[in-house]
N, C-alpha and C positions, 0 to 999 in steps of 0.2 A: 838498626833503626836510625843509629846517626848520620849511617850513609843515604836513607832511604832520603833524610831533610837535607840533605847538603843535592841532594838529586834534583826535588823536587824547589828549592829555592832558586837554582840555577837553571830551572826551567821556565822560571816565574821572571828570572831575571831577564834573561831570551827571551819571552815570550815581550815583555816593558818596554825593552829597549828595541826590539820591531815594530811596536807601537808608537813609539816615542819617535821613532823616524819617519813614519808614516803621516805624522802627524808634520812633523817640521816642513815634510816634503809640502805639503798639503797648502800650509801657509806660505811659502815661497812661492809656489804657482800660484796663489791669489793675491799675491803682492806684485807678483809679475802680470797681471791680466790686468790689477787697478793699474798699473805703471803705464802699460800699452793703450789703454781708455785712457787715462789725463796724459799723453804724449797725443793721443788722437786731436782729441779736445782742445788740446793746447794749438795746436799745429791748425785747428778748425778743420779738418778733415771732414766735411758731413756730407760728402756727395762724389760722384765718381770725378769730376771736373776738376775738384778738390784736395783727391785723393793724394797721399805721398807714402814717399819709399821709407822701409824702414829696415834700417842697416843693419840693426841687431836681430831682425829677423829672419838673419839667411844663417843655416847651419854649417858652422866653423869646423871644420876636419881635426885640427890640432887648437886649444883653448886651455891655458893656463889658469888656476884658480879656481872660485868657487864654481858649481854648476850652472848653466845658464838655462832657466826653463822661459825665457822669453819666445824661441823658437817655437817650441812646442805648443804656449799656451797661446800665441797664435794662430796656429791651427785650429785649437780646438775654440777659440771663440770666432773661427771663418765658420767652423761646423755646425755651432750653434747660433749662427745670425746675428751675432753681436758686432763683430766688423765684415765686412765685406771686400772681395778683391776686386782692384782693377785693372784693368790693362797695361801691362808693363810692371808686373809686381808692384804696387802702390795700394791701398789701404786705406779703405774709411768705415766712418761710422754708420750702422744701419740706422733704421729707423728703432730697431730693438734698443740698439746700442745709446743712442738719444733718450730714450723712454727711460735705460735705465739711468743715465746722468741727471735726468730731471727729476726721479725719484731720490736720487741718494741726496741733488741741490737743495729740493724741496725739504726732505729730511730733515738735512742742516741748517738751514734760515737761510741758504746762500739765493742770489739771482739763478735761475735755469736758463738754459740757452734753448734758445728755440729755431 
């Protein structure tokens, strides 16, 4: 019986700590997507004309230190219309992308950009 709870804790334990990673993973890519939207923003990025290159956007063969999901989540806010590509690798913000700036601005009491 005592082996059956040392089984069944050490499952629970495993099972926590895949969670608990899934979870940290989860917030690093949303920390990294706010990052790449106020580098946008910051940069004004709002139109192809506008648009610029983003260096930590290209993925590094060999990279020392923590993981970088800026590459990645990149991609997936080109996929969902939140920035858009331009010609010659370069990057700005949609209109989606604007929409949400002015909601999170409006949010906070801050000025929107329009």
């Amino acid at each position: 019986m005592f082996e059956t709870v040392k089984i069944v804790l050490m499952v629970l334990l495993i099972i926590g700590a895949f969670i608990l990673s899934r979870l940290i993973a989860g917030w690093q890519m949303n920390r990294a997507g706010q990052f790449i939207i106020r580098d946008l923003e910051k940069r004004r990025a709002f139109d192809p004309e506008s648009a610029v290159v983003l260096p930590y956007c290209k993925r590094q063969m060999f990279r020392l230190g923590l993981k970088d999901y800026r590459p990645h989540v990149i991609g997936q806010l080109v996929t969902h219309d939140v920035v858009r590509l331009a010609e010659g690798e370069k990057y700005y913000l949609s209109e989606t992308g604007k929409r949400a700036i002015a909601d999170r601005t409006d949010d906070s009491g801050r000025a929107s950009h329009g």
